[in-house]
RODO-2510 file (C-alpha; in nm, 4 decimals, decimal comma):
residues 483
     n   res          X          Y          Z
     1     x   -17,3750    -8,7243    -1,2849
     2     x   -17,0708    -8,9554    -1,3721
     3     x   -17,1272    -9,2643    -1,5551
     4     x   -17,0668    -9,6146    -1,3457
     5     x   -17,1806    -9,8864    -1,5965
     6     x   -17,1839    -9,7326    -2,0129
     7     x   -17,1364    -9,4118    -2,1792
     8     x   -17,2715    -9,4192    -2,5020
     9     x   -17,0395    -9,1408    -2,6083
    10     x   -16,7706    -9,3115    -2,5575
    11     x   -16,9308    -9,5923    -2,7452
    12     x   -16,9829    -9,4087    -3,0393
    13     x   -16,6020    -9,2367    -3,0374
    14     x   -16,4543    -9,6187    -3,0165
    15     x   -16,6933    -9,7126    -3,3292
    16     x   -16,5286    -9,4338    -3,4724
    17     x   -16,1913    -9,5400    -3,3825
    18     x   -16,2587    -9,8534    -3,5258
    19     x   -16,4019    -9,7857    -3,8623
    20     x   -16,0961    -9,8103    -4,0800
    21     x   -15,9674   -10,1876    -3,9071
    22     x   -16,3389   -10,2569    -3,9832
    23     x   -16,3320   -10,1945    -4,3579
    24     x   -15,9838   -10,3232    -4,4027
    25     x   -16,1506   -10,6767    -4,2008
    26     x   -16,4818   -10,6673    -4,3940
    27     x   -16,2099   -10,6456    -4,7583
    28     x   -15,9739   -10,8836    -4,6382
    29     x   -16,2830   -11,1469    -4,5158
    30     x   -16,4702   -11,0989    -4,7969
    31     x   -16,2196   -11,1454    -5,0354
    32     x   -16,1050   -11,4672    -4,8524
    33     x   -16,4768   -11,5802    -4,8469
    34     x   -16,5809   -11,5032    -5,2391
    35     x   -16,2566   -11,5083    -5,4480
    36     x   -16,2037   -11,8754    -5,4251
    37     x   -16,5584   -11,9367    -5,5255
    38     x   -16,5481   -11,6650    -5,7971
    39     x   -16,2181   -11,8805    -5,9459
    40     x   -16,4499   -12,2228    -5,9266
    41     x   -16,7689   -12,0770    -6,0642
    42     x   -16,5033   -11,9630    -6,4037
    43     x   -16,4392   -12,3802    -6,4529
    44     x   -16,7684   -12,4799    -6,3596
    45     x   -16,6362   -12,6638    -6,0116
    46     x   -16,8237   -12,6301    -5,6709
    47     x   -16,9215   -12,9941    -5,5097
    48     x   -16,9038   -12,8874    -5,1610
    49     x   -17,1724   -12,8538    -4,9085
    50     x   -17,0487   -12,5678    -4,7373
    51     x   -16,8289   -12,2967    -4,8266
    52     x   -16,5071   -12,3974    -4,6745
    53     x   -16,3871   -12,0284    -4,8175
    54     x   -16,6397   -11,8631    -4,5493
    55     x   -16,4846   -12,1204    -4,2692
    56     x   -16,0999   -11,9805    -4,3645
    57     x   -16,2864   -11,6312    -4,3192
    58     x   -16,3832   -11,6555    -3,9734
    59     x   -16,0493   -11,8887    -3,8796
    60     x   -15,8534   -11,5032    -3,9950
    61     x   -16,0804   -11,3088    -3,8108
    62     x   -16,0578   -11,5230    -3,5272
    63     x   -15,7149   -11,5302    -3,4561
    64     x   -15,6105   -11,2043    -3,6231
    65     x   -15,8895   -10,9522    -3,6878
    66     x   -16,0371   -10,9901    -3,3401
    67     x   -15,7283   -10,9252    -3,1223
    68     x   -15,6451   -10,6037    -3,3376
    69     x   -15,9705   -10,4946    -3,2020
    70     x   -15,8793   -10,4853    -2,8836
    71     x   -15,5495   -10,3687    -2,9514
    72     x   -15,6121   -10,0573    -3,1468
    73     x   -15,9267    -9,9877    -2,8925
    74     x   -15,6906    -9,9663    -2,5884
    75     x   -15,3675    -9,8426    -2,7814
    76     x   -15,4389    -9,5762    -2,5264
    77     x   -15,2580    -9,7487    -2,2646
    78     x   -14,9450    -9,7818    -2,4282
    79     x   -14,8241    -9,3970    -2,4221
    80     x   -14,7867    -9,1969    -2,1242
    81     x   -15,0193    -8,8416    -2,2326
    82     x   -15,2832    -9,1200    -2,3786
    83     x   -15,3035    -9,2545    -2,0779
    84     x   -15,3437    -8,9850    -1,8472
    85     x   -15,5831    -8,7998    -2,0581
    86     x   -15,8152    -9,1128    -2,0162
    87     x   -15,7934    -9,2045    -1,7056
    88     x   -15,8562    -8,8265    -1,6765
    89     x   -16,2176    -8,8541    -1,8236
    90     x   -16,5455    -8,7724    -1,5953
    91     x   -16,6772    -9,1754    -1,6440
    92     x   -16,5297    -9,4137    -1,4223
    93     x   -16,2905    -9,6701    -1,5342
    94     x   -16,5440    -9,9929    -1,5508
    95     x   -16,7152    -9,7619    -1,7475
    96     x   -16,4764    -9,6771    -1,9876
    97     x   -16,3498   -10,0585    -2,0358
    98     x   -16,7110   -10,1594    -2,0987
    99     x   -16,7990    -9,9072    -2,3448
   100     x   -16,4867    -9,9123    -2,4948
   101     x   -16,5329   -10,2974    -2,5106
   102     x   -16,8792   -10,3144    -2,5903
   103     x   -16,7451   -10,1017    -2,9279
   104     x   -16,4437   -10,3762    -2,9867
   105     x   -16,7223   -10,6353    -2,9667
   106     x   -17,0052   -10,4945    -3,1699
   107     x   -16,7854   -10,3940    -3,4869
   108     x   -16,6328   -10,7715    -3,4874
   109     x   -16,9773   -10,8879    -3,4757
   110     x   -17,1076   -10,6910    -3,7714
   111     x   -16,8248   -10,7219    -3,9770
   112     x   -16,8476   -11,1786    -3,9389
   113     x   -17,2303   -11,1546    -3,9424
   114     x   -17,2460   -10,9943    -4,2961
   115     x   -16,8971   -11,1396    -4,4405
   116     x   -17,0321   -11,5195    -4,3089
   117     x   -17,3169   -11,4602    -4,5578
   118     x   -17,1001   -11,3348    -4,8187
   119     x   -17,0011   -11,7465    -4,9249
   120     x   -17,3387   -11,8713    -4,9344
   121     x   -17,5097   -11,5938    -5,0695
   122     x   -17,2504   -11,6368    -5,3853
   123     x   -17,3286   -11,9952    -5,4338
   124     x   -17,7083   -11,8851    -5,4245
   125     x   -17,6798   -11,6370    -5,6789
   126     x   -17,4345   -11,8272    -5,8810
   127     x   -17,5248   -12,1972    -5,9071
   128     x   -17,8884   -12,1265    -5,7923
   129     x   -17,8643   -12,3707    -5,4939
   130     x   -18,2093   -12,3141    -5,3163
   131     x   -18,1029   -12,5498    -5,0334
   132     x   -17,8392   -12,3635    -4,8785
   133     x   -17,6049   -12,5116    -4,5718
   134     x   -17,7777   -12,2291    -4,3563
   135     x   -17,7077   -12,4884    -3,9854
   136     x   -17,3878   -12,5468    -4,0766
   137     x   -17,3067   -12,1912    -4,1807
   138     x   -17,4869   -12,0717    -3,8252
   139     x   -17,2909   -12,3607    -3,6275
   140     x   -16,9235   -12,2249    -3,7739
   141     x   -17,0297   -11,8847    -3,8025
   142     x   -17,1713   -11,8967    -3,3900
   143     x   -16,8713   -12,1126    -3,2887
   144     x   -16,5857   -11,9158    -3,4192
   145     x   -16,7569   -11,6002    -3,3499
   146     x   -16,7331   -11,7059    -2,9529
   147     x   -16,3442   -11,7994    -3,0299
   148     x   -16,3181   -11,4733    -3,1796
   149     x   -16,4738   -11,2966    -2,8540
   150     x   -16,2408   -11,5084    -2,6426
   151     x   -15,9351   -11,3824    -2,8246
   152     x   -16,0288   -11,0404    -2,8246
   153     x   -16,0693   -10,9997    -2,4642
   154     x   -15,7683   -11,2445    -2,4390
   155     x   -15,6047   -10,9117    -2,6003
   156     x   -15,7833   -10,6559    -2,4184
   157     x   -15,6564   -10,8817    -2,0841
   158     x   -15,3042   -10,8597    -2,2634
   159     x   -15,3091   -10,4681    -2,2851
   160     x   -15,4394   -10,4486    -1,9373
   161     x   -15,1675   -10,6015    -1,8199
   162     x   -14,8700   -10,4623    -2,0529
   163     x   -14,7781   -10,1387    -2,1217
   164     x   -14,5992   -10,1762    -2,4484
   165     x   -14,7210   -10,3567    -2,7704
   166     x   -14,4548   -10,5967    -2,7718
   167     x   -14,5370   -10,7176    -2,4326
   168     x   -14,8739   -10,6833    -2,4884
   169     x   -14,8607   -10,9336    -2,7953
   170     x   -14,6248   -11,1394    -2,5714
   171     x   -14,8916   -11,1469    -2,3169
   172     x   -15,1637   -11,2364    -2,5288
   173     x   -14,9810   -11,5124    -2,7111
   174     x   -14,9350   -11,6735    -2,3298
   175     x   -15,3021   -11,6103    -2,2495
   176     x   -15,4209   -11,7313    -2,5662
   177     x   -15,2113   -11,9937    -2,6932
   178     x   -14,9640   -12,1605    -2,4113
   179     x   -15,2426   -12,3192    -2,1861
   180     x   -15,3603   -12,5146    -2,5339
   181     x   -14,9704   -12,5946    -2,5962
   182     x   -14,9372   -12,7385    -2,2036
   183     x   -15,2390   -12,9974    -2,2609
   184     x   -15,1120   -13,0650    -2,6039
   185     x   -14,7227   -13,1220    -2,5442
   186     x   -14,8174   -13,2998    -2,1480
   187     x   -15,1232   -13,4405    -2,1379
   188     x   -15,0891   -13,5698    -2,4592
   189     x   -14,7841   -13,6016    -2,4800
   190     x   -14,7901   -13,8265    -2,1044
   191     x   -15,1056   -14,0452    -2,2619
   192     x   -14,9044   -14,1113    -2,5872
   193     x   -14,6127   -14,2933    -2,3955
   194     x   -14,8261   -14,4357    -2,1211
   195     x   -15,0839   -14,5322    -2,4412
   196     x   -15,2741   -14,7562    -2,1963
   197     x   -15,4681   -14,4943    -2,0635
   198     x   -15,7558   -14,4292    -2,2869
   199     x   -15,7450   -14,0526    -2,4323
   200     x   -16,1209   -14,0857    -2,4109
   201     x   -16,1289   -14,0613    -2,0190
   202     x   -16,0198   -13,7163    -2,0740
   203     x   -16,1730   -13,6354    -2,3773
   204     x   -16,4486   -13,3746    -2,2205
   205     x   -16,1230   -13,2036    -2,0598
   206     x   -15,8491   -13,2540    -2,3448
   207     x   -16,1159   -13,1435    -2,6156
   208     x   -16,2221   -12,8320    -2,5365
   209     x   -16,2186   -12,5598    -2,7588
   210     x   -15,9969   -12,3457    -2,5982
   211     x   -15,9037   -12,0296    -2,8079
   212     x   -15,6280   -12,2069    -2,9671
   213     x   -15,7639   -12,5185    -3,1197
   214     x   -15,6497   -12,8639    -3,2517
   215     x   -16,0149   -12,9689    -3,3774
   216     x   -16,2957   -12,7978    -3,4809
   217     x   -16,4222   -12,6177    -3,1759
   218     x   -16,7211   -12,4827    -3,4314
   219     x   -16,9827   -12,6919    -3,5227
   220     x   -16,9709   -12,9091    -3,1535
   221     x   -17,2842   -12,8312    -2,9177
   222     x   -17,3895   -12,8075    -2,6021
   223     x   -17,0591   -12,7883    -2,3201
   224     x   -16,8408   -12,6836    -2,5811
   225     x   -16,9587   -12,3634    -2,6591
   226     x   -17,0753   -12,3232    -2,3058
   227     x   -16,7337   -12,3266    -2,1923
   228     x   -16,6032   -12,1232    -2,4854
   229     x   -16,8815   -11,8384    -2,3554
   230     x   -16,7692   -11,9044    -1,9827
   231     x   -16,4218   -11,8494    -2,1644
   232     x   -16,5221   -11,5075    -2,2663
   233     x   -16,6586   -11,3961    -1,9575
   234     x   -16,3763   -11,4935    -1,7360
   235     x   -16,0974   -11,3126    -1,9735
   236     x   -16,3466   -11,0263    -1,9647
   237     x   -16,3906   -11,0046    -1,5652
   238     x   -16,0078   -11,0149    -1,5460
   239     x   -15,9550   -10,8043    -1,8037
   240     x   -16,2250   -10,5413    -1,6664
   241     x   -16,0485   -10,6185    -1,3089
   242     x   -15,6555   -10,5361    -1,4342
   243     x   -15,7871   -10,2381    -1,6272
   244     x   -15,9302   -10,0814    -1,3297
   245     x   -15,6397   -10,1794    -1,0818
   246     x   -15,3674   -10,0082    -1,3164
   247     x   -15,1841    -9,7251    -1,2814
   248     x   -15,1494    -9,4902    -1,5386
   249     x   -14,7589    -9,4823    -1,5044
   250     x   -14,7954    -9,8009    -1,6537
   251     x   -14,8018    -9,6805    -1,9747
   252     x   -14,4506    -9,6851    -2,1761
   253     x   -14,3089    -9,9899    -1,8904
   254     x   -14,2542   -10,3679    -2,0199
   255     x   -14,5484   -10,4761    -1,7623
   256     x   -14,8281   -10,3328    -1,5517
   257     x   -14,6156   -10,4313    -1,2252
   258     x   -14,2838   -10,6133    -1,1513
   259     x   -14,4878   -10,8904    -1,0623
   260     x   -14,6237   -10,8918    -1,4037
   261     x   -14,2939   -10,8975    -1,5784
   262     x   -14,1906   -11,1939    -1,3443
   263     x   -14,4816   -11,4227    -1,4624
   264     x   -14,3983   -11,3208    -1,8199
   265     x   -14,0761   -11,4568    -1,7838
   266     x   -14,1155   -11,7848    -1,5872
   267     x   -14,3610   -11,8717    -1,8520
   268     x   -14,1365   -11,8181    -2,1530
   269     x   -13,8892   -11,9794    -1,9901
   270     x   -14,1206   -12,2801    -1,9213
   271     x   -14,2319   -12,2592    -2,2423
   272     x   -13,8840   -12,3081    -2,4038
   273     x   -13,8257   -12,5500    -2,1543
   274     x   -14,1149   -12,8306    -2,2903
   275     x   -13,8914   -13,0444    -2,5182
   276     x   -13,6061   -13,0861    -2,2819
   277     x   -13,9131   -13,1612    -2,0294
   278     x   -14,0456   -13,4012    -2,2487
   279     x   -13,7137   -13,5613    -2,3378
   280     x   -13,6182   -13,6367    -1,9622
   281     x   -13,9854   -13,7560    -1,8924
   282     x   -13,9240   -14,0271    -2,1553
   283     x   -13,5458   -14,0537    -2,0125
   284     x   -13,7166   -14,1728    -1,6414
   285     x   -14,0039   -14,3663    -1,7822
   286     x   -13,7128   -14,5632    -1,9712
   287     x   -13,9176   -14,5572    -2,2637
   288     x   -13,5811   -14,4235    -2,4703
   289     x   -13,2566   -14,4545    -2,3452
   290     x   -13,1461   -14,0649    -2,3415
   291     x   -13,4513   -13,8711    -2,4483
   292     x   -13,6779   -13,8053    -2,7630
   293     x   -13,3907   -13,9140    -2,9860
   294     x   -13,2428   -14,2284    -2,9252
   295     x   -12,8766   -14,2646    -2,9105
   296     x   -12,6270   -14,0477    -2,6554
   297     x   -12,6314   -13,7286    -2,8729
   298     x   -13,0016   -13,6925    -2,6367
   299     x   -12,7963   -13,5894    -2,3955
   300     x   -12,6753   -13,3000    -2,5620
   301     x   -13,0268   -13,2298    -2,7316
   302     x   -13,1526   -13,2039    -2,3398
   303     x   -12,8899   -12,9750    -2,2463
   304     x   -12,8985   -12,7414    -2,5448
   305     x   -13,2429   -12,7379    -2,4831
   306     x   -13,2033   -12,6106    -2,1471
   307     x   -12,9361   -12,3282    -2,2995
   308     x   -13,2276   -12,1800    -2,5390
   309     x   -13,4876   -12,1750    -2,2593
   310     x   -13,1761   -11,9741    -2,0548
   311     x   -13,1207   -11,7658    -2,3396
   312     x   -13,4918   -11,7096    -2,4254
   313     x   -13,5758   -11,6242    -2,0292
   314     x   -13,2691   -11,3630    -2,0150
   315     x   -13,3746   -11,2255    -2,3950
   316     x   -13,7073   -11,1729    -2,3007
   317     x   -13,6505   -10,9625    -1,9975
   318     x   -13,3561   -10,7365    -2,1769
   319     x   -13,5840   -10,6400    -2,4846
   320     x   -13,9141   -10,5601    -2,2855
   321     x   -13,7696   -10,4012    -2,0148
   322     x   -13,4206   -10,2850    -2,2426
   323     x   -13,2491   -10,2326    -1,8781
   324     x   -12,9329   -10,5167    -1,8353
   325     x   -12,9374   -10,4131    -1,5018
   326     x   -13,2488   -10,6200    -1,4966
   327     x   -13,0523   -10,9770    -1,6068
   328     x   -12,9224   -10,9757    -1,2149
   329     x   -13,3282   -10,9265    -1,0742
   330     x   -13,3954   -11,1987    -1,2829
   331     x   -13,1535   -11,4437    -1,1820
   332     x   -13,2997   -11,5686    -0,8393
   333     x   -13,6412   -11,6422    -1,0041
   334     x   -13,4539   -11,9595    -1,2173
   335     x   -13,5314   -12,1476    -0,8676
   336     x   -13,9110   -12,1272    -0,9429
   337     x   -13,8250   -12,2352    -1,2880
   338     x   -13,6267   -12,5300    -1,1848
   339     x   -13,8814   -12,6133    -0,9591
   340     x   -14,1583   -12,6107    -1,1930
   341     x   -13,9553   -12,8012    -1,4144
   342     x   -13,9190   -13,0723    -1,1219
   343     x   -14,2441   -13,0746    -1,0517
   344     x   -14,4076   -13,1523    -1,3532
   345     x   -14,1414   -13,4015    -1,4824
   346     x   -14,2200   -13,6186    -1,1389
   347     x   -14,5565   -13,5795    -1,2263
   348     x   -14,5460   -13,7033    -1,5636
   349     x   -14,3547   -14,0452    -1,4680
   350     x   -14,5882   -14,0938    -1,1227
   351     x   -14,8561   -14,0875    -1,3679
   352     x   -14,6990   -14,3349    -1,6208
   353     x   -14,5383   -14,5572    -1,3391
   354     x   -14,9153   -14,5635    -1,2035
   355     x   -15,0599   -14,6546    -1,5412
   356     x   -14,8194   -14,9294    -1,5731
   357     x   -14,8459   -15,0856    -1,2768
   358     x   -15,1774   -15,2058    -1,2993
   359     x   -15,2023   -15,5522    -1,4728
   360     x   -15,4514   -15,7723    -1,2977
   361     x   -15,4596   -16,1230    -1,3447
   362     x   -15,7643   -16,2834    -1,4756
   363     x   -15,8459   -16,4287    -1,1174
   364     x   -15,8134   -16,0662    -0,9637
   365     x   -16,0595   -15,8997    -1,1795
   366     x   -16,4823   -15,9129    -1,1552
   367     x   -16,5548   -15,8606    -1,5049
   368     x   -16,4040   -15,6761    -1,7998
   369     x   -16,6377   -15,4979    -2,0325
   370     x   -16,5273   -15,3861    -2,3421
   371     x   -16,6299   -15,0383    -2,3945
   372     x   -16,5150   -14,9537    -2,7681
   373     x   -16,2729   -15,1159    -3,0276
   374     x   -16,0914   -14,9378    -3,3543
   375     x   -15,9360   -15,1613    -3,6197
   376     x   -15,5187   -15,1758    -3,5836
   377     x   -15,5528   -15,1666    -3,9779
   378     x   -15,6758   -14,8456    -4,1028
   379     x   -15,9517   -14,9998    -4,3573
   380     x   -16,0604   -15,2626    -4,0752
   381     x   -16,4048   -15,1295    -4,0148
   382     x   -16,4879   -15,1770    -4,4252
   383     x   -16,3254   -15,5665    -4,3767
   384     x   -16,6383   -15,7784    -4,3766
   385     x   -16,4811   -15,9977    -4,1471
   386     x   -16,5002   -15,7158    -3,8902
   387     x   -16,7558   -15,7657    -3,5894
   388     x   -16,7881   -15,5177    -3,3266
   389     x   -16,8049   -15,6543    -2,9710
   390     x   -16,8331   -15,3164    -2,7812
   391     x   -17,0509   -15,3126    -2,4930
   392     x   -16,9584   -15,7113    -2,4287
   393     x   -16,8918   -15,8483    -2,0615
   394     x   -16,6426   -16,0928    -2,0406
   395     x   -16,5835   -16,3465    -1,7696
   396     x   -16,3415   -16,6557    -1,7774
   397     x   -16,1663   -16,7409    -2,1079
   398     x   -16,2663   -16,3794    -2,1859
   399     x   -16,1176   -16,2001    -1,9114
   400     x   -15,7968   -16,3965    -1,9811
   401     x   -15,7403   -16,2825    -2,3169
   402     x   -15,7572   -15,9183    -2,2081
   403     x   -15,5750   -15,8906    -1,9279
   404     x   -15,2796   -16,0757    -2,1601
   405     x   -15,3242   -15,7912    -2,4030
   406     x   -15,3299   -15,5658    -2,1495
   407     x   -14,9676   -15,7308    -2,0146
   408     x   -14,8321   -15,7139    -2,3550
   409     x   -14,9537   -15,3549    -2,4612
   410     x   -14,7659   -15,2641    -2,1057
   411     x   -14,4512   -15,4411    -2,1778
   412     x   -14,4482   -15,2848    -2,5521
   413     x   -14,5038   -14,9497    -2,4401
   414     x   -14,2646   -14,9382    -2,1607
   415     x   -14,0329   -15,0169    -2,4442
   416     x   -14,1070   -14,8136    -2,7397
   417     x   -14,3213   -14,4845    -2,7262
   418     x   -14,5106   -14,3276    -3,0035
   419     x   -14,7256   -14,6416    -3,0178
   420     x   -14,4814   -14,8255    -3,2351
   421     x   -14,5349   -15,2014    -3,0534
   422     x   -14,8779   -15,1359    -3,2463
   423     x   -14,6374   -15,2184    -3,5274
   424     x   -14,5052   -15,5224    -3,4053
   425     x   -14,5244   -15,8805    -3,6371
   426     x   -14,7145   -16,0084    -3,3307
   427     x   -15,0505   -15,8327    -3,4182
   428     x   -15,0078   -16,0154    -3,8095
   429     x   -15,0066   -15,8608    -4,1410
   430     x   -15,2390   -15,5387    -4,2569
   431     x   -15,3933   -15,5522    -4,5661
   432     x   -15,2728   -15,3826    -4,8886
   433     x   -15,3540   -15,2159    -5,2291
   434     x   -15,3034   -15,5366    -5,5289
   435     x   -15,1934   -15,4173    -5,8886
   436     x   -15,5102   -15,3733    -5,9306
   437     x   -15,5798   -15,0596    -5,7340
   438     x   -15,8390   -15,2800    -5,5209
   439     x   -15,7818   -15,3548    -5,1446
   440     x   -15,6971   -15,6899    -4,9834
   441     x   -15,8128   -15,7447    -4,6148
   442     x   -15,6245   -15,9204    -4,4155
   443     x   -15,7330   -16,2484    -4,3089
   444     x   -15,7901   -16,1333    -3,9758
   445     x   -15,7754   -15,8009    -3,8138
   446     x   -15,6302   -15,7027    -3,4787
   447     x   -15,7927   -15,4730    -3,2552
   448     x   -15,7143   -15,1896    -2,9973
   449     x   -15,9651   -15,2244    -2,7098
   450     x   -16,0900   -15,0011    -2,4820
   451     x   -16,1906   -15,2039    -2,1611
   452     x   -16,2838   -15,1289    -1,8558
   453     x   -16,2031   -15,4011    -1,5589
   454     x   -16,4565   -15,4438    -1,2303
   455     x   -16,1887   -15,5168    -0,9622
   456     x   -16,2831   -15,4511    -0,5753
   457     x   -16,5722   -15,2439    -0,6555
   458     x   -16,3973   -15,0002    -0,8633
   459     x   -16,3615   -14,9516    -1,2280
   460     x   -16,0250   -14,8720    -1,4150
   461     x   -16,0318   -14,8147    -1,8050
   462     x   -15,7516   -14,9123    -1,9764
   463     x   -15,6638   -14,9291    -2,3856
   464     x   -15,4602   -15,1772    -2,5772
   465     x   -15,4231   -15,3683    -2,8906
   466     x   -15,5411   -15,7412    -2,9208
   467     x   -15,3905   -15,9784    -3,1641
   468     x   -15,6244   -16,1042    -3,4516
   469     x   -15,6214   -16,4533    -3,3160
   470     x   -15,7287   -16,3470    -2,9606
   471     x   -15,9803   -16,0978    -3,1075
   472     x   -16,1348   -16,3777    -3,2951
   473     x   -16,1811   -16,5569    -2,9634
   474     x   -16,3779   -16,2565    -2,7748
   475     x   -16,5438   -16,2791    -3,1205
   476     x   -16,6598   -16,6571    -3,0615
   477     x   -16,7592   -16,6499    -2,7018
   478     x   -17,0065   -16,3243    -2,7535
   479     x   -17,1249   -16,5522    -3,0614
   480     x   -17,2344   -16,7979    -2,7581
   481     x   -17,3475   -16,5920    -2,5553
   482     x   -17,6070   -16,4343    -2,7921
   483     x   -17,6791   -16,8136    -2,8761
***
């Protein structure tokens, strides 16, 4: 009877398949994890409350150990005879992905589970520590472990869809690592120049931990690893889905389909296309004259930006598909990349313009609440003159001091991007280190607000930095109102 679902002969043979990338990842991780700690414990040095060692271990096997996995489990696809002879097999082919990736999966997961207790289990033996950081171990070891699934069948997607291992790599590096690079270099990048848009509204959406991470995606609970999970399941359905769906001719071509090859390229062109993006984004907004430099030699950084993204789109499709016959297919698809370049420039300065525009008067607005404040000086919340007002409705006098901030933080950052107006003499001095090594606060430190204004029954959050002086009057009039 043929196998639908799992084969565990075919489980076993991928174990076996796998055993050498295992031992070489159990070496290289435990190495990683113990060495360092071996090198303290000679000088009599270890002060830290978890083994940072063991948190480098499962950042490699993460992001370099896990996608081999998948790689060397369907190498398979990659050659022609390999191919055929498994597609040939008795089981059917969502049985053979599963069972092949059910192998990937389960060697990864030994290999972290005993390497993560490699760390502690040294400072145990060797400093006798009896209270060991066992939650924060699980927390890192659980959350990159996810990460790690997520990039493996980000890989096994990859060689699902690619039937060479450059392309394959190519693919996974898009899968894996370009959606994270989109939020960081637009979203981010379009709430740095706006800056009055609080990155907090978006912080469920912008923090994520998507398999490439700016953070620490490990030790956060609850929808983070939820979505990480939902993360794995989706690259596995897909993956499972392409696997079945491809032909075996596949094998040896620079994609699974010509389709395939097209997305490739559009997104390496778009890719390579993100600075000059970003350059005429800040160009419209009129935040700098000519683009991210300022000066007219932005011109010229915008338009040999735009010759590498050309260069990069063409090089791409000669070395995976090594046919220049190929350069002429590929020259009608620069439309969709021109578009897409259209498109999401118009969409960055409709989204800035919109920010902008709104700057109430104090008559116009309900009520302004100020939802959270963070010192402009960077020791502000030691200063003992600081006082936090979060939470504070203001009405009258109140509501007139922040919607002048919120005029002036407009006005600054339709001028100068990066947050520099922070750094304006209007906000007063910062403090400083004396001769003596010790700290002087400033007499009185300015604040960026987060507030959100009541106008017409609807609520619009917006961020910007108060002087000290008008600080110091929201200061006084919550002061009377808790008199």
């Amino acid at each position: 009877m043929k196998k639908t679902i799992f084969d565990g002969r075919l489980f076993v043979e991928a174990l076996r398949r796998l055993r050498t990338i295992g031992i070489v990842h159990a070496a290289v991780c435990t190495v990683i994890s113990v060495m360092p700690l071996l090198l303290l414990s000679v000088i009599d040095e270890y002060d830290f409350d978890l083994p940072y060692t063991t948190i480098a271990m499962l950042y490699v096997s993460m992001y370099v150990f896990a996608p081999l996995y998948s790689l060397l489990t369907f190498r398979f696809l990659m050659t022609r005879s390999a191919s055929d002879f498994h597609h040939g097999l008795p089981q059917t082919r969502p049985c053979l992905f599963l069972s092949f990736a059910a192998a990937a999966a389960a060697m990864y997961t030994a290999v972290v589970s005993l390497v993560a207790v490699a760390g502690p289990a040294f400072l145990a033996l060797r400093y006798g520590i009896s209270e060991l950081p066992i939650a924060d171990t699980l927390s890192w070891t659980f959350g990159l472990w996810l990460g790690g699934l997520a990039t493996m069948m980000a890989a096994a997607l990859a060689m699902a869809l690619s039937g060479r291992v450059f392309s394959a790599i190519c693919a996974w590096v898009m899968i894996a690592f370009v959606p994270r690079l989109l939020l960081a270099v637009l979203v981010n990048g379009t709430l740095q120049v706006a800056s009055v848009i609080p990155a907090d509204q978006l912080g469920w959406f912008l923090g994520l931990p998507n398999i490439v991470t700016f953070g620490n995606p490990a030790n956060s609970l609850g929808v983070e690893w939820i979505y990480t999970a939902a993360l794995v399941l989706l690259y596995g359905g897909l993956a499972l889905f392409a696997f079945c769906r491809r032909p075996s001719e596949a094998a040896g071509q620079s994609a699974a389909s010509r389709g395939m090859q097209t997305v490739y390229r559009l997104v390496v062109g778009f890719v390579f296309c993100l600075p000059a993006i970003y350059s005429l984004y800040t160009m419209f907004t009129g935040v700098a004259e000519y683009g991210m430099l300022f000066g007219e030699a932005g011109v010229v950084e915008v338009v040999m930006y735009y010759v590498t993204a050309l260069m990069a789109y063409f090089l791409f499709e000669l070395i995976t598909t090594r046919k220049p016959k190929n350069l002429l297919r590929a020259m009608p698809w620069l439309g969709v990349l021109v578009a897409l370049n259209v498109v999401v420039i118009a969409g960055m300065t409709a989204f800035t313009n919109m920010a902008w525009s709104y700057h109430p008067e104090a008559s116009e607005v309900q009520e302004i609440t100020v939802v959270s404040v963070k010192p402009y000086d960077y020791y502000g919340l030691d200063n003992p003159k600081y006082e936090d007002i979060h939470g504070t409705t203001f009405d009258g006098k109140g509501k007139e001091v922040l919607c002048k901030g919120l005029k002036r933080g407009i006005q600054k950052a339709s001028s100068n991007p990066y947050f520099s107006y922070l750094y304006n003499d209007d906000y007063g001095e910062a403090g400083y280190w004396d001769e003596n090594d010790e700290y002087v606060y400033p007499s009185g430190t300015p604040m960026t607000v987060t507030a959100a204004f009541l106008q017409d029954g609807r609520t619009r959050y917006r961020q910007f930095t108060l002087t000290a002086a008008e600080y110091d009057t929201l200061v006084e009039l919550t002061t009377k109102k808790g008199a």
